[in-house]
C-alpha positions as a Markdown table, in Angstrom:
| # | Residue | x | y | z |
|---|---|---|---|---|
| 1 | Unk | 27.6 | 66.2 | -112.0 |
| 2 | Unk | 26.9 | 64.9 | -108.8 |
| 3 | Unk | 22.9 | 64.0 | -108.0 |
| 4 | Unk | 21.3 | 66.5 | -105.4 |
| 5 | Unk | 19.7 | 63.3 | -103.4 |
| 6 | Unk | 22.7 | 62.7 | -101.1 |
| 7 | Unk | 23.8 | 66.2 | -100.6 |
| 8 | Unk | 20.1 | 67.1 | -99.3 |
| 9 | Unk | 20.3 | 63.9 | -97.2 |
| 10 | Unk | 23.6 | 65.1 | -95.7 |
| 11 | Unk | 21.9 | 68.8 | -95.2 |
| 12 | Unk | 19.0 | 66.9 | -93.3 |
| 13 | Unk | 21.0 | 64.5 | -91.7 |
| 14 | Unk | 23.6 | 67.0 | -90.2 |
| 15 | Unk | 21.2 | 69.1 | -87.5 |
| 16 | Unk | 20.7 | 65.5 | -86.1 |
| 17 | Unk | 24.1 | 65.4 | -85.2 |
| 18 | Unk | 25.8 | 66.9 | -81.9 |
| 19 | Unk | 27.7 | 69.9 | -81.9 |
| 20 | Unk | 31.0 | 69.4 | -82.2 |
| 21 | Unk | 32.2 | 71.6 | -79.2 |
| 22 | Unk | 34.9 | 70.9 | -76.6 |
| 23 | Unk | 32.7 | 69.7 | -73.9 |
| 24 | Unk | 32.0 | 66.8 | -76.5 |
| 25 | Unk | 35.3 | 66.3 | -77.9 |
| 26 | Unk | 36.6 | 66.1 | -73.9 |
| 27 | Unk | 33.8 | 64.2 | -73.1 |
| 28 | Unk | 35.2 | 61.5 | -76.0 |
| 29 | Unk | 38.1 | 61.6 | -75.0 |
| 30 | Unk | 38.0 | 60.8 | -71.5 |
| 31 | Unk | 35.5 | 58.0 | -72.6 |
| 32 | Unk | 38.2 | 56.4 | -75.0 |
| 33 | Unk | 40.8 | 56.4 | -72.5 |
| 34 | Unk | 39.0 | 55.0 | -69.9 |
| 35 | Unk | 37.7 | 52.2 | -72.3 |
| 36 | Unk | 40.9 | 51.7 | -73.7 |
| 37 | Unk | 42.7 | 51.6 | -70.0 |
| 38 | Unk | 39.3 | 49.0 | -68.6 |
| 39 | Unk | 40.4 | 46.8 | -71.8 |
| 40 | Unk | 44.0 | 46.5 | -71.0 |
| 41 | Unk | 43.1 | 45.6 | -67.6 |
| 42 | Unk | 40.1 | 43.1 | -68.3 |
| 43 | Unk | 42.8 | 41.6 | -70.9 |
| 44 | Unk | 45.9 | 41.4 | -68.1 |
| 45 | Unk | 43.5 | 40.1 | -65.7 |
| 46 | Unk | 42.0 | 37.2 | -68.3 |
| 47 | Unk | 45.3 | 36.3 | -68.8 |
| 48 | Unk | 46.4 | 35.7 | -65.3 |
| 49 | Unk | 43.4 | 33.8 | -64.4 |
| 50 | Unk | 44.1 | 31.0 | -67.7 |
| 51 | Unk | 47.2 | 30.9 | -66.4 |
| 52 | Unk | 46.1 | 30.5 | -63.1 |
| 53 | Unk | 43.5 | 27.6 | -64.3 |
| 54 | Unk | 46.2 | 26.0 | -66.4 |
| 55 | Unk | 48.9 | 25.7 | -63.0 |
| 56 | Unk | 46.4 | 23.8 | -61.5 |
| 57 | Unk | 46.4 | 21.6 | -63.8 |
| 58 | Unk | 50.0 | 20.9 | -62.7 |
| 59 | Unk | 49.4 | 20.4 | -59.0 |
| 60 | Unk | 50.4 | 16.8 | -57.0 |
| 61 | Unk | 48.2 | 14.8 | -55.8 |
| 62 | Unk | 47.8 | 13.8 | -51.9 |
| 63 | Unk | 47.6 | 9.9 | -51.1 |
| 64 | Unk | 44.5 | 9.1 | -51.0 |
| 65 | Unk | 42.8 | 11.6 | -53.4 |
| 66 | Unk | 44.2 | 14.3 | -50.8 |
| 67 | Unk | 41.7 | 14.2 | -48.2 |
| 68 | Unk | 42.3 | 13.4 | -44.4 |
| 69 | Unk | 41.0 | 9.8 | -43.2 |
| 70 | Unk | 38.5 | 9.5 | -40.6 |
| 71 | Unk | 39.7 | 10.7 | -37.2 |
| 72 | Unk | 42.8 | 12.7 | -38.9 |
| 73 | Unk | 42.9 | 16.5 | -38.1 |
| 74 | Unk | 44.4 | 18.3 | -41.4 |
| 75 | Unk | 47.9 | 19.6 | -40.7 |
| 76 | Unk | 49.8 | 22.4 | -42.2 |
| 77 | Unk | 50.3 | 22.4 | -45.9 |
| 78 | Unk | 53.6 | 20.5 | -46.5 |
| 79 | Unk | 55.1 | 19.1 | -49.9 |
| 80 | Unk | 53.6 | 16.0 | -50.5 |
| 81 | Unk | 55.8 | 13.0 | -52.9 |
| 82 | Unk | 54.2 | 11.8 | -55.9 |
| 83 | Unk | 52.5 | 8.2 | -55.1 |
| 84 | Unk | 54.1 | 5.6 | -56.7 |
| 85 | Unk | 53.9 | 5.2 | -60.1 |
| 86 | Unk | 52.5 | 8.3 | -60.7 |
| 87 | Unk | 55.7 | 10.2 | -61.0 |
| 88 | Unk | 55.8 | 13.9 | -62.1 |
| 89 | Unk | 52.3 | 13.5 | -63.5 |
| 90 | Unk | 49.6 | 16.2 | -63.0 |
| 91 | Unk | 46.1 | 15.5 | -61.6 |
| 92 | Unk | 44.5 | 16.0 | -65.2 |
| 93 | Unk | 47.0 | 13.3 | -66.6 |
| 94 | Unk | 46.1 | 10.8 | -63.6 |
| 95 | Unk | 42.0 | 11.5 | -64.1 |
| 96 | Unk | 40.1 | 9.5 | -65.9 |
| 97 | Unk | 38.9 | 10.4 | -69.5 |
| 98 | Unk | 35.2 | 11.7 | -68.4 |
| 99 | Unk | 36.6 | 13.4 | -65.1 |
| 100 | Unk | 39.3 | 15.0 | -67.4 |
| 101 | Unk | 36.2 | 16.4 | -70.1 |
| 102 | Unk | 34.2 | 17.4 | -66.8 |
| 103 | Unk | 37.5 | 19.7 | -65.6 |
| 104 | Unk | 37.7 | 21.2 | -68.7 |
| 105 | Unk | 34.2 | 21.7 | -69.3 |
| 106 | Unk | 34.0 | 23.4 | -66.1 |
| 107 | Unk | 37.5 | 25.7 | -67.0 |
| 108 | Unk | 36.1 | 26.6 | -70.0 |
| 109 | Unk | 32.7 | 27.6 | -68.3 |
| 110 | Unk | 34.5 | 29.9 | -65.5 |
| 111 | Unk | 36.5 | 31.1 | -68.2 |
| 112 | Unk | 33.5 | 32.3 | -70.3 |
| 113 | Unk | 31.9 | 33.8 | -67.3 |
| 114 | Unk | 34.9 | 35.9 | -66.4 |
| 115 | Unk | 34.4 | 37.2 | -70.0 |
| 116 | Unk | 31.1 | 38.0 | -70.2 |
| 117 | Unk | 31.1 | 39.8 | -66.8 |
| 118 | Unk | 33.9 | 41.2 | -67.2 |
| 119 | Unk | 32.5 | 42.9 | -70.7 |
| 120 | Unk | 28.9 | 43.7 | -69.0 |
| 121 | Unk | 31.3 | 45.4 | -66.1 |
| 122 | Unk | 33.6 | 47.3 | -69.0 |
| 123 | Unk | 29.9 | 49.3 | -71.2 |
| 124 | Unk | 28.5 | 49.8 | -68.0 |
| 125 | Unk | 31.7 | 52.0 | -66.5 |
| 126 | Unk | 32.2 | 53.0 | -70.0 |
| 127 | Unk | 29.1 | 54.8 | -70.0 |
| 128 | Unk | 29.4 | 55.7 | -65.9 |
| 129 | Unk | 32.9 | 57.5 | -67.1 |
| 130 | Unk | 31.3 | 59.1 | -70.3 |
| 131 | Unk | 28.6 | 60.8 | -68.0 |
| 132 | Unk | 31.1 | 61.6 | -65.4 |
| 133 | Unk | 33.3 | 63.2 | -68.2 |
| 134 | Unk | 30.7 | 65.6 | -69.7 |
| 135 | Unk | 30.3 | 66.8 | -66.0 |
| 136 | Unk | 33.7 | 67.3 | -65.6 |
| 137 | Unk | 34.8 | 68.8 | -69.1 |
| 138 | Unk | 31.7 | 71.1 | -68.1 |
| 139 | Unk | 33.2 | 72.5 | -64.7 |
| 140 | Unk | 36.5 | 72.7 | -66.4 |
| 141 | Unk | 35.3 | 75.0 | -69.5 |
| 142 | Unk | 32.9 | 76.9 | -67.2 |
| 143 | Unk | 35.9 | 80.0 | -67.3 |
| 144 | Unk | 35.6 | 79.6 | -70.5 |
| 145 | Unk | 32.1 | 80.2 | -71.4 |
| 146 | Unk | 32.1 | 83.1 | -69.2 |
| 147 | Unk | 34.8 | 84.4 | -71.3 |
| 148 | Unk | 32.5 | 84.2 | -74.5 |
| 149 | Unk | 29.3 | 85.2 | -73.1 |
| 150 | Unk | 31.1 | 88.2 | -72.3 |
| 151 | Unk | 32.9 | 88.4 | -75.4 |
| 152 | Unk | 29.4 | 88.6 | -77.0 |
| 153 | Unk | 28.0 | 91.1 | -74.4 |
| 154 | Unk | 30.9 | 93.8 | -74.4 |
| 155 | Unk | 30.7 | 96.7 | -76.5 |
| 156 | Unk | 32.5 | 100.1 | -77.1 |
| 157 | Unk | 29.7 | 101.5 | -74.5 |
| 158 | Unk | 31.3 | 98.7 | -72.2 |
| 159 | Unk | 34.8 | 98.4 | -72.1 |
| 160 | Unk | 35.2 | 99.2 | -68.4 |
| 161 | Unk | 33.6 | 95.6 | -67.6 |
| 162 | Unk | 36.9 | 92.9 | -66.9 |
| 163 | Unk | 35.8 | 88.9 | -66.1 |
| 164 | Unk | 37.8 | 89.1 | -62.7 |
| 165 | Unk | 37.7 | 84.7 | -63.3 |
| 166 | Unk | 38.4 | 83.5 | -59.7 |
| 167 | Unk | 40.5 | 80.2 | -58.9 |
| 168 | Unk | 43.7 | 78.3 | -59.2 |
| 169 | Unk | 46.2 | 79.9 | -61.5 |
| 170 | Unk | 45.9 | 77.8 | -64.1 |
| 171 | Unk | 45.8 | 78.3 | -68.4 |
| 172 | Unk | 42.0 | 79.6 | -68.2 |
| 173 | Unk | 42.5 | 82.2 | -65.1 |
| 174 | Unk | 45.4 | 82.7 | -67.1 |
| 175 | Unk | 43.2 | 83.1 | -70.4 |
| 176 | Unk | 40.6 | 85.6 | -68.1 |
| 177 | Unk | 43.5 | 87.5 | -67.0 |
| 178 | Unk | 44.6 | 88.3 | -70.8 |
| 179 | Unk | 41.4 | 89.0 | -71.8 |
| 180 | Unk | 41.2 | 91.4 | -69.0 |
| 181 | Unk | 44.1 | 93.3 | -70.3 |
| 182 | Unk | 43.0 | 93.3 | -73.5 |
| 183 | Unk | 40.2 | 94.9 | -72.4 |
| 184 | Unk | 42.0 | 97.7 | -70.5 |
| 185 | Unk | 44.5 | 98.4 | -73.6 |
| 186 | Unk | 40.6 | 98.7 | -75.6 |
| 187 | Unk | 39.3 | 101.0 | -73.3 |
| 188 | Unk | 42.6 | 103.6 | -73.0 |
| 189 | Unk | 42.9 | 102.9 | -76.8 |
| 190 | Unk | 38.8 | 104.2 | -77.3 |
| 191 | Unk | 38.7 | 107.0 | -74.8 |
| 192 | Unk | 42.5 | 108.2 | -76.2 |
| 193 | Unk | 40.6 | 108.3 | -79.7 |
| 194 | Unk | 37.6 | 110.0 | -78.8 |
| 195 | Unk | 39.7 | 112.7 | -77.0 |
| 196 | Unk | 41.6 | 112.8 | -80.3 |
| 197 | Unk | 37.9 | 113.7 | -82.1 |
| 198 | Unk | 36.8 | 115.8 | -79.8 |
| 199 | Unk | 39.9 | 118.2 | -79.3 |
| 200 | Unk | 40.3 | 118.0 | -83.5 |
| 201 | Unk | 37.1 | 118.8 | -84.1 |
| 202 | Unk | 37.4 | 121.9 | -81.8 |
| 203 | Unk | 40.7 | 122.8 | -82.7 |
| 204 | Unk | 39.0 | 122.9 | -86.3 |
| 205 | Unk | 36.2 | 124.7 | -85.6 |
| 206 | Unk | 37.8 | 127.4 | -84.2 |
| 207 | Unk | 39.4 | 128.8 | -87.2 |
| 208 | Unk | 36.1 | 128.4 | -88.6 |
| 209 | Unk | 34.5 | 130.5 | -86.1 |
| 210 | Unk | 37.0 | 133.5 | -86.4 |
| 211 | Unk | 36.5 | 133.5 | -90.0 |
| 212 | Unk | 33.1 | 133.9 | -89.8 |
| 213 | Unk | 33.4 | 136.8 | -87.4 |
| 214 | Unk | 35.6 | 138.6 | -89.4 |
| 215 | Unk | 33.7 | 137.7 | -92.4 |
| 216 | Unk | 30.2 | 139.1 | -90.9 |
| 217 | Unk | 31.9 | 141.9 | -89.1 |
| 218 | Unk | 33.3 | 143.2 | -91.9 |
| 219 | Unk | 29.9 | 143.3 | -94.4 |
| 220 | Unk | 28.0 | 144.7 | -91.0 |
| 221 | Unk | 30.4 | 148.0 | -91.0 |
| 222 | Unk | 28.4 | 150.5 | -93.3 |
| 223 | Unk | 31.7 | 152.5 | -93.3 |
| 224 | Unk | 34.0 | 149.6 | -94.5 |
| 225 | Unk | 36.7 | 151.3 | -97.0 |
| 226 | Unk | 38.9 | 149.3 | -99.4 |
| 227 | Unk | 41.4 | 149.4 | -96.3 |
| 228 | Unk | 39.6 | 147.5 | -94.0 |
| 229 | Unk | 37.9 | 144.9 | -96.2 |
| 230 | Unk | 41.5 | 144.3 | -97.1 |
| 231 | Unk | 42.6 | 143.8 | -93.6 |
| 232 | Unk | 39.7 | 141.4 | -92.8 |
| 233 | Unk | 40.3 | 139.7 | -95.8 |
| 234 | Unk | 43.8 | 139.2 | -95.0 |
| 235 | Unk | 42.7 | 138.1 | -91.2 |
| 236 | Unk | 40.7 | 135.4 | -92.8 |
| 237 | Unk | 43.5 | 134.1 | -94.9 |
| 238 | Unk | 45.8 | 133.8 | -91.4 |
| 239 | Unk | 42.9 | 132.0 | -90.4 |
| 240 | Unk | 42.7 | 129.9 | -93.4 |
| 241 | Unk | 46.6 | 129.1 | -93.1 |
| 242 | Unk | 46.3 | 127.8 | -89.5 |
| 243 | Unk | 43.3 | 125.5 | -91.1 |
| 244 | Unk | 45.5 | 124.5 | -93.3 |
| 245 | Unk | 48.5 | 124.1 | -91.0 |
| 246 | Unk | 46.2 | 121.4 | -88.5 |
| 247 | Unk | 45.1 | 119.4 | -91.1 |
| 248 | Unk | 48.0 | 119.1 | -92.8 |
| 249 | Unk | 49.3 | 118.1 | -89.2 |
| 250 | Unk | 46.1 | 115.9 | -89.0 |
| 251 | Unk | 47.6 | 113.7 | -92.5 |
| 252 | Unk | 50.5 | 113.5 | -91.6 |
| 253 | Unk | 49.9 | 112.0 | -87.9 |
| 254 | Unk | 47.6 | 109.4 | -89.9 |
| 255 | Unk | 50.0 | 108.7 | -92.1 |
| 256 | Unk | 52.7 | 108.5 | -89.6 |
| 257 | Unk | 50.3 | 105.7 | -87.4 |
| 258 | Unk | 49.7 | 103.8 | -90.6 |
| 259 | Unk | 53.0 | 102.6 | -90.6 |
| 260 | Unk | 55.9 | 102.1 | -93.7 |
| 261 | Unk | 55.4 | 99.7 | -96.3 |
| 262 | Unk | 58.7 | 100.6 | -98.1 |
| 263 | Unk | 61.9 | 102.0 | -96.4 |
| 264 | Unk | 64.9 | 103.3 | -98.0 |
| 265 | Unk | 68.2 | 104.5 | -96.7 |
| 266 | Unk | 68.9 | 108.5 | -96.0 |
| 267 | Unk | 71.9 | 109.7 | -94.7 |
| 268 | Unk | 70.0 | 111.4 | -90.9 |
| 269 | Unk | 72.9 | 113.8 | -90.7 |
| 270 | Unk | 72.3 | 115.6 | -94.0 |
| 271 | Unk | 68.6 | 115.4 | -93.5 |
| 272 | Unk | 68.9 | 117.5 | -89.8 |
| 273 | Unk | 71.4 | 119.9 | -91.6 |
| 274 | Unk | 68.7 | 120.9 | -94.1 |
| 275 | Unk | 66.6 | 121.6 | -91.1 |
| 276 | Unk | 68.5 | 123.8 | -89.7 |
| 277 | Unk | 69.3 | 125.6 | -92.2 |
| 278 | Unk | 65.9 | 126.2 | -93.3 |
| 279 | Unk | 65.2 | 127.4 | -89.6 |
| 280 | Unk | 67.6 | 129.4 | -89.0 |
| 281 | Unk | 65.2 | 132.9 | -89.8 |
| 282 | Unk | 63.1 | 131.6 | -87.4 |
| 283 | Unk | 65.4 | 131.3 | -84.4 |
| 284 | Unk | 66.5 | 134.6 | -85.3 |
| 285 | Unk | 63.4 | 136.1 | -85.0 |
| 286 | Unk | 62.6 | 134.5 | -81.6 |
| 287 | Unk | 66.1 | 135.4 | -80.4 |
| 288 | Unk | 67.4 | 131.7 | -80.1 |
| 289 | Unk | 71.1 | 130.3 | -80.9 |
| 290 | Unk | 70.5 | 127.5 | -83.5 |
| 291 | Unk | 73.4 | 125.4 | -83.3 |
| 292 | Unk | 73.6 | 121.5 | -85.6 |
| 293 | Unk | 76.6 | 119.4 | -85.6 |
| 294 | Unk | 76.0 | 116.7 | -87.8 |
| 295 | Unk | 78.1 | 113.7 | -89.0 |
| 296 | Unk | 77.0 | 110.9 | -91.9 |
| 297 | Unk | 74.7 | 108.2 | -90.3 |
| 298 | Unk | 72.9 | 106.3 | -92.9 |
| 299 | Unk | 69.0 | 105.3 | -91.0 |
| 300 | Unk | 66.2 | 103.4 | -93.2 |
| 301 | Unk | 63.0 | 104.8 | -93.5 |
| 302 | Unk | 60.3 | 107.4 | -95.3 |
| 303 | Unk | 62.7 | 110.2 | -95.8 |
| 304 | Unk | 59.8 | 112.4 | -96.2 |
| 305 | Unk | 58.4 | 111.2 | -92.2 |
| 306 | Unk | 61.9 | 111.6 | -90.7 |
| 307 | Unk | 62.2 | 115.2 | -92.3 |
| 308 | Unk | 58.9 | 116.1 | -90.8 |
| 309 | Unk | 60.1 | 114.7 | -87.6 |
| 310 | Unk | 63.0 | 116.5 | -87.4 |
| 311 | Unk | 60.9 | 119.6 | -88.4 |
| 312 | Unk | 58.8 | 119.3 | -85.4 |
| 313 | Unk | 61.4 | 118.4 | -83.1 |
| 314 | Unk | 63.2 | 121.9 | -83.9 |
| 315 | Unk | 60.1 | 124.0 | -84.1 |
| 316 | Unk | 59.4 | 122.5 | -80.8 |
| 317 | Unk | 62.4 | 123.5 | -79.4 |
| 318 | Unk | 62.2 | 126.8 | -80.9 |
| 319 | Unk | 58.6 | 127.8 | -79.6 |
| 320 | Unk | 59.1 | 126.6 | -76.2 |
| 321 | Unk | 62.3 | 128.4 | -75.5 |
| 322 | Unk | 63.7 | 131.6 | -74.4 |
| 323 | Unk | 64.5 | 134.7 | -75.5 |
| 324 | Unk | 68.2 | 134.3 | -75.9 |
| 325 | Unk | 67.7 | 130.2 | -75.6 |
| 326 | Unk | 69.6 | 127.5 | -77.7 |
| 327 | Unk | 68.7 | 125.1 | -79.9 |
| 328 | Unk | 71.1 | 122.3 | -80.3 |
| 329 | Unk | 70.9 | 119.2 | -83.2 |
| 330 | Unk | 73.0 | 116.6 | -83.3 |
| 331 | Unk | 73.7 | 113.8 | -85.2 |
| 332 | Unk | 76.1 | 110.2 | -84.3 |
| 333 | Unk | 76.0 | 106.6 | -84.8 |
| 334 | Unk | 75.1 | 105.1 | -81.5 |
| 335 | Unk | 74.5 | 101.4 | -80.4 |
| 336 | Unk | 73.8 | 99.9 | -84.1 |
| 337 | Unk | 71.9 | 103.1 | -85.0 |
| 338 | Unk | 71.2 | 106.6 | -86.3 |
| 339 | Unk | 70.9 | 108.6 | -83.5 |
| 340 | Unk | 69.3 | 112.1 | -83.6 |
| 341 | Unk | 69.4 | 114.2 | -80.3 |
| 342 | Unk | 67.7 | 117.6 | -80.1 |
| 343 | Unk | 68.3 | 119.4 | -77.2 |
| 344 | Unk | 66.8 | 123.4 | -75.7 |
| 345 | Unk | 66.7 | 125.7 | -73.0 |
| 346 | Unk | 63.6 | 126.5 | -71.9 |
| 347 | Unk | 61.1 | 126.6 | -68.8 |
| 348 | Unk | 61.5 | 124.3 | -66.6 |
| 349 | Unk | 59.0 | 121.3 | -66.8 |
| 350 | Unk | 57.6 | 118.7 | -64.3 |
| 351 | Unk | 59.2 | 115.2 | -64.6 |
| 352 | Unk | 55.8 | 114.3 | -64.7 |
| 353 | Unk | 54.2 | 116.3 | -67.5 |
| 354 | Unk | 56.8 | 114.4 | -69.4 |
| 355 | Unk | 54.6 | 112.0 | -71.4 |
| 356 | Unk | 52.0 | 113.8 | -71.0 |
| 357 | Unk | 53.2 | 116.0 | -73.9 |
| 358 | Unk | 53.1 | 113.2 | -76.7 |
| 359 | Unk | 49.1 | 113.1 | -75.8 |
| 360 | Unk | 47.5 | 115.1 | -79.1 |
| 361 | Unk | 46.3 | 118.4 | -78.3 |
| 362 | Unk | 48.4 | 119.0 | -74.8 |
| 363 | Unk | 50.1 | 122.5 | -74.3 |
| 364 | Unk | 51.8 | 123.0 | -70.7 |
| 365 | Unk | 51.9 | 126.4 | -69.3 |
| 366 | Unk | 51.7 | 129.5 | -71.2 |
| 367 | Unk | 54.9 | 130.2 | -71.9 |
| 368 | Unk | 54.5 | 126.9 | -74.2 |
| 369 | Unk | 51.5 | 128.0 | -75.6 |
| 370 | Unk | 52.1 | 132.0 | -76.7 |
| 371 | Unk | 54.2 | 130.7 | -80.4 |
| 372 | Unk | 50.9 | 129.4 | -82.7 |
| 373 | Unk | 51.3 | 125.3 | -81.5 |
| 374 | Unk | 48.7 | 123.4 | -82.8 |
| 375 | Unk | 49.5 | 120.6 | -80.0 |
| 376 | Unk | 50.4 | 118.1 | -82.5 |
| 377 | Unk | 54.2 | 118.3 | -83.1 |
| 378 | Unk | 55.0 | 115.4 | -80.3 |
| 379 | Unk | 52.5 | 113.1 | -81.3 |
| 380 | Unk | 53.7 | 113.5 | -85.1 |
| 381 | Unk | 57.1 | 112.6 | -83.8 |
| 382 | Unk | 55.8 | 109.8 | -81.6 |
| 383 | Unk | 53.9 | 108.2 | -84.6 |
| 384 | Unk | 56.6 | 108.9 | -87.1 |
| 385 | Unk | 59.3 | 107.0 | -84.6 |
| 386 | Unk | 56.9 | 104.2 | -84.1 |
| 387 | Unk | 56.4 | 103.8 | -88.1 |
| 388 | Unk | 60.1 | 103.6 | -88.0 |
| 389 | Unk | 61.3 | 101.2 | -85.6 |
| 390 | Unk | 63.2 | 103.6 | -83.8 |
| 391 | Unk | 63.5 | 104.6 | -79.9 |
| 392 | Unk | 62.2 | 107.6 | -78.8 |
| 393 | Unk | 63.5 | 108.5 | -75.4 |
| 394 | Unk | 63.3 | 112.3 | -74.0 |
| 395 | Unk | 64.3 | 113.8 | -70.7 |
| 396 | Unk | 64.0 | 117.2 | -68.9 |
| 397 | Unk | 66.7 | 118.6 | -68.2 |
| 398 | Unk | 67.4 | 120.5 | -64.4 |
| 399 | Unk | 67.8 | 123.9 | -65.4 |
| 400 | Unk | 65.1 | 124.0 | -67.9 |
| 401 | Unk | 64.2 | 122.6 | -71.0 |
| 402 | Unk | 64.1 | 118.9 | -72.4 |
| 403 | Unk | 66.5 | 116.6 | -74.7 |
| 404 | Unk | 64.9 | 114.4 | -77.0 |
| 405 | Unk | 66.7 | 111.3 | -78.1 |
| 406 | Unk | 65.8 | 109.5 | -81.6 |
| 407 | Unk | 67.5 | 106.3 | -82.9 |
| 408 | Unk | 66.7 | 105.5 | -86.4 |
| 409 | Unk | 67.4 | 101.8 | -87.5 |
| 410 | Unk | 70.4 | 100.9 | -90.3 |
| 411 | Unk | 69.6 | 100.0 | -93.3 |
| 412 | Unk | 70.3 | 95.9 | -93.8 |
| 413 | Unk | 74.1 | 95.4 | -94.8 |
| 414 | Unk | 72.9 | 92.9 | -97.7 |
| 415 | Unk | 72.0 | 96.2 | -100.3 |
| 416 | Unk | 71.5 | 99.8 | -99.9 |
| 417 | Unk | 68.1 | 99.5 | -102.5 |
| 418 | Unk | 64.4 | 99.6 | -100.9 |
| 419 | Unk | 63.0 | 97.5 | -98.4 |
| 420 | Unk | 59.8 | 96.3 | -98.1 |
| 421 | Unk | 58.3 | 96.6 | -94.9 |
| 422 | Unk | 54.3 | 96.0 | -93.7 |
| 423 | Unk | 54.1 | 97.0 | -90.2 |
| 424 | Unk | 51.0 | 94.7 | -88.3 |
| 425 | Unk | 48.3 | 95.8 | -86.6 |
| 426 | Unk | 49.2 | 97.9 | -83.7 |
């Protein structure tokens, strides 16, 4: 077991320390470099100056020691011959012994100053550059601290505030920029949820409500007979059933946006069949041609999900039809996948209203509205397609009505058994 005594000097010693932050690792950096770069150049320029000092040790003589005699005007530098008996020697070899100590003494001398200076020279831009750097790192990462001191500052109260950085286009406007958008995608995301809460909640309470009123209105009537108890009682129950109807929806919209962890394959063609079938009163009773031509297309997925899309898509079309409407379902391998198209007569609707309808709680026009829609089915179909991979394209059609267009994803062609699937965060 280790002693205590250096771990408490390290805990004591370490607020002593800088911060190890960017500014400071920048600031480092650009100090090494530059010390590292004045070094190679101090060294290159030592180097040239020995050499320098050492070629003159190689240089002729003039006659007579090189200077001009009395009266003499120096002329233009021209070769000069060796004197005689001194030939190809240098001026160190022709010096005497003292003069020759004395020359090197004084090389060595120059040399050492050069050194010296030129180290003094090197710490003292050394330092220059690492004051410089932090400056500079500091202007550089200035972006960048805006970006966290609003990072710290933004709430959900405060999404609609965006960092608008100004400047070159660079990796930090670029950084700004994402963060910006990030923002924006926040803020629809929020104010879509809290929409969601807030048409929920009254879509819940207003079962709720009626139940009540029929529940009071029905002790209050001093003449109530077994009849009309019973027909309150059974008004509460319809009540009760749509309740249970929008929370049901409500599940199954969760579910759908919580993604697949485990997808097996379903033959889609089978799956819309069974649909059909199982609608078929329905469209009878609202006085709409069901038609499904279905052929085998094997999709991966929640079998369970896909049904319940396919459920909504058909009720959809149903409600939002015409007396003597169609209804047609169709199922067909197209491009790589399972592809589901559901297609109705119906009122015409705007091209723009067209997303519009995947928003929770959104009803357009009353002749969309008079069939009991919760205003859930599309979302449900939006969240279940999403879960699955698949495209979800839809389109209104000229003369009234709308064609929705699914494409479910094959199973992979190594095995038919489960596959595991985790979605990421969306």
């Amino acid at each position: 077991m280790s002693p205590p005594l250096p771990r408490l000097t390290g805990r004591l010693a370490r607020p002593l320390l800088p911060r190890r932050t960017v500014r400071l690792k920048l600031t480092l950096l650009y100090g090494a470099l530059f010390l590292l770069s004045g070094a190679a150049l101090l060294t290159v320029t030592y180097l040239l100056v020995l050499n320098a000092n050492g070629s003159l040790s190689g240089v002729q003589p003039a006659p007579g020691g090189g200077r001009p005699r009395e009266g003499e005007t120096a002329g233009p530098a021209a070769p000069v011959p060796p004197p005689q008996g001194h030939s190809g020697e240098s001026v160190r070899d022709i010096l005497p012994g003292p003069a020759r100590e004395l020359m090197e003494l004084q090389r060595d001398a120059v040399l050492h100053d050069l050194l010296v200076q030129s180290a003094i020279a090197l710490a003292l831009m050394s330092m220059i550059s690492i004051a410089l750097g932090w400056v500079v790192a500091g202007r550089i990462l200035r972006p960048l601290r805006t970006v966290i001191a609003a990072a710290r500052d933004i709430s959900a109260t405060s999404l609609h505030r965006r960092l608008a950085l100004e400047g070159p286009s660079d990796e930090l406007k670029e950084l700004g920029d994402t963060f910006d958008g990030l923002l924006g995608r926040l803020e629809s995301s929020f104010e879509a949820q809290r929409r969601f809460v807030a048409n929920a909640s009254h879509e819940l309470r207003t079962p709720l409500a009626r139940q009540r009123t029929l529940g009071q209105l029905a002790l209050s009537d001093p003449d109530a007979d077994v009849a009309s108890l019973r027909a309150a009682h059974e008004r509460i129950l319809a009540a009760g059933a749509q309740q249970e109807r929008l929370i049901e929806a409500l599940l199954t919209l969760a579910r759908g946006n919580a993604g697949i962890e485990v997808r097996r394959p379903f033959d889609l063609g089978r799956l819309a069949q069974e649909v059909v079938t199982a609608r078929r009163a329905d469209a009878e009773r609202w006085l709409v041609t069901l038609r499904c031509s279905p052929s085998a297309a094997v999709a991966a997925g929640h079998r369970p999900l896909a049904e319940r899309l396919v459920v909504n898509l058909v009720d959809n079309a149903l409600r939002h039809n015409e007396p003597h409407g169609w209804v047609e379902v169709a199922v067909a391998e197209g491009s790589g996948r399972a592809v589901l198209t559901v297609a109705n007569s119906g009122p015409v609707v705007p091209p723009g209203a067209v997303d519009q309808m995947f928003q929770p709680f959104q009803r357009l026009g009353d002749p969309r509205t008079n069939r009991d829609g919760l205003g859930l089915g599309l979302s449900i179909v939006q969240a279940i397609a999403v879960a699955h991979d698949a495209t979800l394209g839809v389109e209104a059609r000229p003369e009234g009505g709308l064609v929705f267009t699914v494409g479910f994803p094959h199973p992979p062609a190594h095995g038919s058994g489960p596959v595991s699937h985790r979605r990421g965060a969306r």
